[in-house]
C-alpha positions in Angstrom: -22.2 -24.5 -15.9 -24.3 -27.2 -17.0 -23.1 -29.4 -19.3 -19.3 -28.6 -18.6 -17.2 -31.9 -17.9 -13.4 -31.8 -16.5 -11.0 -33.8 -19.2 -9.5 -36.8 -17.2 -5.9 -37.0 -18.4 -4.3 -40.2 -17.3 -0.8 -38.4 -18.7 -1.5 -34.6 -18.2 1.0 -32.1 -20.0 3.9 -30.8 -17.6 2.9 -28.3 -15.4 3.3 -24.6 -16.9 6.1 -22.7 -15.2 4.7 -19.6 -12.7 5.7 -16.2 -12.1 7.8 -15.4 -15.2 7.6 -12.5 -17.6 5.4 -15.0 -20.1 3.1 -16.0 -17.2 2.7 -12.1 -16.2 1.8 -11.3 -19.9 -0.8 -14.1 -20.4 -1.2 -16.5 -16.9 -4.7 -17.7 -18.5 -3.5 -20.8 -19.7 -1.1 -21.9 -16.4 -4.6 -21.0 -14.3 -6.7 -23.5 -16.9 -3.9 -26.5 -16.2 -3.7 -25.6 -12.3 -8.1 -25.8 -12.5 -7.8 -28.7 -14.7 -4.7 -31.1 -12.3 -3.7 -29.2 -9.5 -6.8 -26.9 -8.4 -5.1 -26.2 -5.1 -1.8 -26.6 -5.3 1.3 -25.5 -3.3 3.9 -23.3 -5.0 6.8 -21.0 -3.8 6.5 -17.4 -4.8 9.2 -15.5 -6.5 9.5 -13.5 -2.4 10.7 -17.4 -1.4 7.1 -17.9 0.9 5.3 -21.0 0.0 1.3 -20.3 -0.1 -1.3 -22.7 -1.5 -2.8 -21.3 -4.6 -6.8 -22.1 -5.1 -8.1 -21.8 -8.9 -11.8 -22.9 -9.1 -14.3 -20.7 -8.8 -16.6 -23.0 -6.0 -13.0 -23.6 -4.3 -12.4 -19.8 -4.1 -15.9 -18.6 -2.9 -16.0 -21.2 0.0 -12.0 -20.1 0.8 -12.9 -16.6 0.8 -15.9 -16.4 2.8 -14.3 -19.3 5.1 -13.4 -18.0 8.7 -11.0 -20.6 9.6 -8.7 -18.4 6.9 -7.5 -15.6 9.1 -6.6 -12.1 7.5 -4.4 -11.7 10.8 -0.4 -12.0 9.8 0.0 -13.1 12.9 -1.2 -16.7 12.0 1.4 -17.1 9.5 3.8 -20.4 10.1 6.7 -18.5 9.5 8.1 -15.0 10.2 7.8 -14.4 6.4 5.6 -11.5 7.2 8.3 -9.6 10.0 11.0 -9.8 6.9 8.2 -8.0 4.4 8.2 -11.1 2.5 3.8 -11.3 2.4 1.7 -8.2 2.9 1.9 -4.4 1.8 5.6 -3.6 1.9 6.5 -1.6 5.0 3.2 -1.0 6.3 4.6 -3.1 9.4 7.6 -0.7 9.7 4.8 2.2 9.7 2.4 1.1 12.2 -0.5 0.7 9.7 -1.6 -3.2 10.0 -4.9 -1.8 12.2 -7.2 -2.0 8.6 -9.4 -4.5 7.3 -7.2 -6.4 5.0 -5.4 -7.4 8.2 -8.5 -8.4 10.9 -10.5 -10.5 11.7 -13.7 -10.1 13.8 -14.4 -8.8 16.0 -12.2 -6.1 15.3 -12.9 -6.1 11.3 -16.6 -6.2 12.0 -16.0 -3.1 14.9 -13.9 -1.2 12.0 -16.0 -2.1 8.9 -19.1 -1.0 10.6 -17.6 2.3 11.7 -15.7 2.8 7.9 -19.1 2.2 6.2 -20.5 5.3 8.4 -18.6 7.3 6.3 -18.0 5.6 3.1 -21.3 5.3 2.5 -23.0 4.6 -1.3 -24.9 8.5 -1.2 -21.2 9.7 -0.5 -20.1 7.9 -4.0 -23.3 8.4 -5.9 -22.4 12.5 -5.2 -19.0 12.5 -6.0 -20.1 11.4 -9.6 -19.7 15.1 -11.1 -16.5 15.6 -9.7 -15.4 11.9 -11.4 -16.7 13.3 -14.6 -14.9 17.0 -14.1 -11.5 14.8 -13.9 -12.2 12.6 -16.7 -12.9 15.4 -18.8 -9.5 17.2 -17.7 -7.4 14.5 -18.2 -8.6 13.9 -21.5 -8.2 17.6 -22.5 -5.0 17.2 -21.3 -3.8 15.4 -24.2 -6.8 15.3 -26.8 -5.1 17.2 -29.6 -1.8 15.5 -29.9 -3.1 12.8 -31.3 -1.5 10.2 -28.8 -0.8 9.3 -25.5 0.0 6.6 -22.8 -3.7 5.9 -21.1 -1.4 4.7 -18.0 0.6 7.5 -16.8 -1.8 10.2 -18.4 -5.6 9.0 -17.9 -6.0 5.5 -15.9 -3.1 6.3 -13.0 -3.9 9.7 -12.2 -7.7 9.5 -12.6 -7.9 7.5 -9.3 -5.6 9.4 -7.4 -6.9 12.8 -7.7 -10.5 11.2 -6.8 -9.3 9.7 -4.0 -7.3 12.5 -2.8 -10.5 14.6 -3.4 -12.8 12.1 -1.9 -10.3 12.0 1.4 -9.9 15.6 1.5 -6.3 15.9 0.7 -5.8 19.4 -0.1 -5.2 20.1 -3.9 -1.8 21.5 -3.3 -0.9 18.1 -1.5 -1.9 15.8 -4.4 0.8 15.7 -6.7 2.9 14.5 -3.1 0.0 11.7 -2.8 0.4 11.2 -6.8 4.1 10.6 -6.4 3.9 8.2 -3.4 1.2 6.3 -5.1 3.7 5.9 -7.8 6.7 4.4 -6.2 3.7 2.3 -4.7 2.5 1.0 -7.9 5.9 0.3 -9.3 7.0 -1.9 -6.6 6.3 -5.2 -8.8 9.8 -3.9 -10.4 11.3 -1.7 -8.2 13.0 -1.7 -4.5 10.8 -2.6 -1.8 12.5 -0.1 -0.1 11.1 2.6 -1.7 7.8 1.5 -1.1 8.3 0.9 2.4 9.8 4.6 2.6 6.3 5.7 0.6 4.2 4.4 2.4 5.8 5.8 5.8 5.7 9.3 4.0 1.8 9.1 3.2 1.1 7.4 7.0 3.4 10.4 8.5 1.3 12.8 6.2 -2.2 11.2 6.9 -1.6 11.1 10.9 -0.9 15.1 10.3 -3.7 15.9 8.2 -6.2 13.9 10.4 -4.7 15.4 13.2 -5.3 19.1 11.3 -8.7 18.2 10.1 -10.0 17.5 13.9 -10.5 21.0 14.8 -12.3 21.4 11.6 -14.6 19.3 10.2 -15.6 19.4 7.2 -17.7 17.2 4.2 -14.9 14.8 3.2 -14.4 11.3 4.2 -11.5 11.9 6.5 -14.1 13.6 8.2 -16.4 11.2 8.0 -14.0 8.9 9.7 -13.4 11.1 12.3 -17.0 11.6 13.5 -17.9 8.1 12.8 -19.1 6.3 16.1 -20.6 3.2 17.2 -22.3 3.0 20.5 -19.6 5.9 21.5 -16.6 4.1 20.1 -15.0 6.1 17.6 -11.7 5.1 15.3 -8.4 6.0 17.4 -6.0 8.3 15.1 -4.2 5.3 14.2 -7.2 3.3 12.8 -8.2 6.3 11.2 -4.4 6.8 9.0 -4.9 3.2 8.8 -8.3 3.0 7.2 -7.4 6.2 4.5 -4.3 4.7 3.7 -5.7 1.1 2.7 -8.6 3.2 0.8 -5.9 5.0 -1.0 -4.2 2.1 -1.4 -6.8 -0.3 -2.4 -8.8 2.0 -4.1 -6.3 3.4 -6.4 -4.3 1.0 -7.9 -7.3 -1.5 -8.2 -8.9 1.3 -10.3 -5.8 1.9 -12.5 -5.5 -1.8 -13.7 -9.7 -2.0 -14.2 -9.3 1.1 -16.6 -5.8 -0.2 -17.9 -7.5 -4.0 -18.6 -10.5 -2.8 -19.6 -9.6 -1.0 -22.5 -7.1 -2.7 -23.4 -9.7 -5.3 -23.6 -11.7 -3.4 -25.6 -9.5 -2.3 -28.3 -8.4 -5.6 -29.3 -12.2 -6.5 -29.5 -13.6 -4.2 -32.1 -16.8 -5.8 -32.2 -17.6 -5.6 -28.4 -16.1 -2.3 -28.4 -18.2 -1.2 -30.8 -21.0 -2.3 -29.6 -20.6 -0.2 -26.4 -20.1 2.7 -28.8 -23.5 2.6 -30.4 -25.1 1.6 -26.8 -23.7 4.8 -25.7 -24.3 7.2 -28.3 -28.0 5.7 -28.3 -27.5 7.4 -24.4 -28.1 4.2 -23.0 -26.2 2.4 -20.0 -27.2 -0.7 -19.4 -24.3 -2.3 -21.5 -22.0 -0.1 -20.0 -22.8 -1.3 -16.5 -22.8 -5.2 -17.6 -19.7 -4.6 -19.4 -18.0 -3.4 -16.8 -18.8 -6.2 -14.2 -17.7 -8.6 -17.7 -13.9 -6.6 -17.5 -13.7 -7.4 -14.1 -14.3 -10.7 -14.4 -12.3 -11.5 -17.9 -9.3 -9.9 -17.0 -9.9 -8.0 -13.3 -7.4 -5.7 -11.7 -6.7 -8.3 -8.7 -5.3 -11.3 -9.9 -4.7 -12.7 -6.7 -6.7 -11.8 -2.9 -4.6 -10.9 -0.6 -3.1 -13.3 2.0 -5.1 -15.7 4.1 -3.6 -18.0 6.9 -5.3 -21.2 8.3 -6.0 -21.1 11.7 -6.6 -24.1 12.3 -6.5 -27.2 9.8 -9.1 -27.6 6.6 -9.7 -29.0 3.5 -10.1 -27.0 0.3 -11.0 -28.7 -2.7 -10.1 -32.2 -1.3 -6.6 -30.8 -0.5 -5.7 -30.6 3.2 -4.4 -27.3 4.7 -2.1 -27.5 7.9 -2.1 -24.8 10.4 -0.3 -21.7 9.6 -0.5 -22.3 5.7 -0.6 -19.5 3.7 -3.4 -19.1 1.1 -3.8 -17.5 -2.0 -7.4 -17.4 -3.7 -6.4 -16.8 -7.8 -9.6 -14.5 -8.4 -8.0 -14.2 -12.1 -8.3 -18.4 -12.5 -12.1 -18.6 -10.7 -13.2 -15.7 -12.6 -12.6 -18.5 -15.9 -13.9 -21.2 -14.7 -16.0 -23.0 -17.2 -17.9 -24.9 -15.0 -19.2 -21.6 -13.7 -18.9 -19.6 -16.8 -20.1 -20.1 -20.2 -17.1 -19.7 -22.7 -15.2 -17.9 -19.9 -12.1 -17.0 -22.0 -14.5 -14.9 -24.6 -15.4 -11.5 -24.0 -19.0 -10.6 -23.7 -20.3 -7.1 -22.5 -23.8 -8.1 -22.4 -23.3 -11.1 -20.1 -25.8 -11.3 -17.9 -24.9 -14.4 -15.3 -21.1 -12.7 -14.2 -21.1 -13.5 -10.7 -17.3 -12.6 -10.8 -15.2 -12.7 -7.6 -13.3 -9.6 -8.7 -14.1 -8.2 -5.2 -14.2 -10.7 -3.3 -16.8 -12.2 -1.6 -18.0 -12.6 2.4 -17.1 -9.9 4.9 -13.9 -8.9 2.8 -15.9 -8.2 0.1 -14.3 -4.8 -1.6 -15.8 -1.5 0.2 -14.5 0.4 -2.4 -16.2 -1.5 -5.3 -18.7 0.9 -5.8 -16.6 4.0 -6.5 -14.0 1.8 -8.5 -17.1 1.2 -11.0 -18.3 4.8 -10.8 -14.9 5.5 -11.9 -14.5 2.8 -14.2 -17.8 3.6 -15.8 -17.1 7.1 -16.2 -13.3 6.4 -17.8 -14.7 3.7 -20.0 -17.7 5.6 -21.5 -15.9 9.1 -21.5 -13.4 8.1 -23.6 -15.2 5.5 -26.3 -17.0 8.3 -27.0 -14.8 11.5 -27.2 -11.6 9.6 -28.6 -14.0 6.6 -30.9 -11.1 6.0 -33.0 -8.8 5.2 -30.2 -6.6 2.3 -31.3 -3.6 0.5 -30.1 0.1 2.0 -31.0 1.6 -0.5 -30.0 1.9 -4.8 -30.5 0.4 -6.1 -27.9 2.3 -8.5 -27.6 5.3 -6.0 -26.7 2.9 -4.4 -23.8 4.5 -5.4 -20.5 2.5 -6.2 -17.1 3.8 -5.4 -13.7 5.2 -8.1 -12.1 3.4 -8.3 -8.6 1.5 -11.0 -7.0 -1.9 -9.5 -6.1 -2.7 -7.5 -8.7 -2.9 -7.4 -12.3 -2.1 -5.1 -14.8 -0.3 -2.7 -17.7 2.9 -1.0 -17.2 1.7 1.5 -20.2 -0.9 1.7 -23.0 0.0 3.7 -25.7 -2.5 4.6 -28.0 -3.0 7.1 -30.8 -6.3 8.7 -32.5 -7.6 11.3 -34.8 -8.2 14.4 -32.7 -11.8 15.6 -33.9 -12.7 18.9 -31.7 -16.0 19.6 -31.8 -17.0 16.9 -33.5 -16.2 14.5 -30.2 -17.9 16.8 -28.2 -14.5 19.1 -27.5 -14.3 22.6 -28.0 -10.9 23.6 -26.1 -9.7 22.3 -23.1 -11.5 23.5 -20.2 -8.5 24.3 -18.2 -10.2 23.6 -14.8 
């Protein structure tokens, strides 16, 4: 940003204390003081591994798109990752390392290519109805009582059932999948044993069904993975599990948080949030879409990437990195940097410049990032506009965040409104 000059502080404050409840309900201000003195700076995380953490935004685009930072566990310094200590808990234990938060090339660029076969953008832009259909459900779902927690009952299931749909889980295997997912998403405060025993449910479940599914095909994207090929190399059963389960994974609880943040966002802004209102009942979308790239960068669903180990030594930011370091882009600190955004801690749907790295950037860059704003967009505008007095029933300050390290976001949202029928475009619920 032009103009922007870093404060030199001969004396600067003490450095802010990480990883505690305060940090997880506001980390804003530790991020601005690491940026500010200690822009990559060594810390150990609450699992006991020490990882570098890098906070400006040039800093974290060069890091993430460098290829000296492996993806690979295996270039990790110490056995951290073998004790479940970095990573997706237990997805060692269950065999499902083989996806593309976890390679490198060749392998990532063999897998990616083949994934994208499948996961392609037409696939997303016609799944759009079915989005909406949920949306709408959900919503009817608890319209008339005049309340409800946008966590458990809108942003959480929202993603799951797409992505089930999307996968081609059957419909009377979801609520499994929605259960899973929710040990999953809890695991910031509950036993990592429980996640590990999750996941090995949904891999144990996903081998089956791709297994089921090979003897007939049909539109989904399990499918899709199945008859993807590349110069007659197609993704073993394994890859296959492995790729659906890190698109479930990914794909799901990013979503939650980008609703979650997002709306929470909103409804403590009531002049931005109202000015999505009248862009939307004006039938326009441009504000929506902006808007939506703004929530992602003001307070995104990833706070952190996930892991990155040098492979050989590097300098980030003027701070050398010995081999084996682990590395920890903070996405939530680059995302408010000044000297890349204009007032970067104020809100502003109709910011135009928001090169955000809330998905990454390089050959990680998120592949689900276009249904996670299909969905996002579809949350967002669906219920501004059939709830528009939706307010907060709660202090938010007595809103509590999940306590993880990669991502970011509410443990519930209650809110409360004046249920208007018809008038909000709501006759009965639909019952589909």
């Amino acid at each position: 940003m032009a103009g922007y000059r870093r404060r030199v502080s001969e004396t600067p404050p003490p450095a802010p204390e990480l990883f505690t409840w305060e940090f997880a309900t506001d980390p804003y201000p530790a991020y601005a003081w690491l940026r500010e003195h200690a822009p990559v700076h060594r810390t150990r995380l609450p699992s006991g591994v020490e990882a570098w953490l890098v906070t400006r935004y040039a800093d974290a685009r060069q890091a993430l798109a460098d290829q000296r930072l492996s993806k690979n566990p295996a270039h990790h310094a110490e056995p951290a990752h073998a004790k479940g200590k970095t990573g997706i808990p237990g997805e060692r234990k269950a065999e499902l390392m083989t996806h593309l938060l976890n390679i490198d090339p060749p392998d990532h660029t063999r897998l990616r290519r083949l994934v994208s076969k499948a996961f392609t953008p037409r696939r997303v832009a016609e799944f759009a109805p079915r989005v909406q259909e949920l949306t709408d459900r959900l919503i009817d779902g608890f319209a008339q009582k005049g309340e409800a927690d946008l966590i458990h009952e809108f942003a959480f299931p929202l993603p799951i059932y797409a992505i089930c749909d999307l996968l081609g889980v059957p419909p009377e295997d979801q609520d499994d999948f929605r259960d899973w997912a929710g040990m999953m998403i809890r695991h910031g405060g509950g036993p990592r044993g429980g996640v590990a025993r999750s996941v090995k449910k949904m891999r144990g479940y996903l081998l089956e069904l791709i297994h089921r599914k090979r003897g007939d095909l049909g539109d989904d994207l399990i499918s899709g993975l199945i008859r993807a090929s590349d110069h007659g190399e197609h993704l073993t059963e394994n890859e296959a599990a492995a790729m659906a389960f890190i698109l479930l994974f990914a794909g799901f609880e990013t979503t939650v948080n980008l609703i979650g943040n997002g709306t929470f966002a909103l409804l403590r802004d009531p002049v931005q949030r109202g000015r999505l209102q009248e862009s939307l009942a004006a039938g326009e979308r441009g504000l929506l879409e902006t808007g939506v790239e703004e929530l992602l960068r003001y307070d995104g669903p990833v706070e952190m990437a996930t892991w990155r180990f040098a492979t050989e030594p590097l300098v980030i930011g003027g701070q050398a990195i010995a081999v084996g370091d682990p590395v920890l882009v903070v996405l939530a600190a680059a995302n408010r940097d000044p000297e890349r955004f204009e007032g970067p801690d104020v809100l502003d749907l109709s910011r135009r410049d928001s090169q955000h790295l809330g998905y990454g950037h390089g050959i990680h860059y998120c592949l689900g990032a276009p249904l996670a704003r299909l969905e996002a967009q579809t949350a967002l505008a669906t219920l501004f506009t059939r709830l528009p007095d939706l307010r907060l029933a709660a202090d938010p300050s007595d809103l509590r965040w999940r306590g993880g390290l990669i991502m970011r976001g509410l443990r519930t949202l209650p809110v409360e409104f004046d249920f208007g029928g018809r008038a909000q475009g709501i006759d009965e619920p639909s019952g589909s």
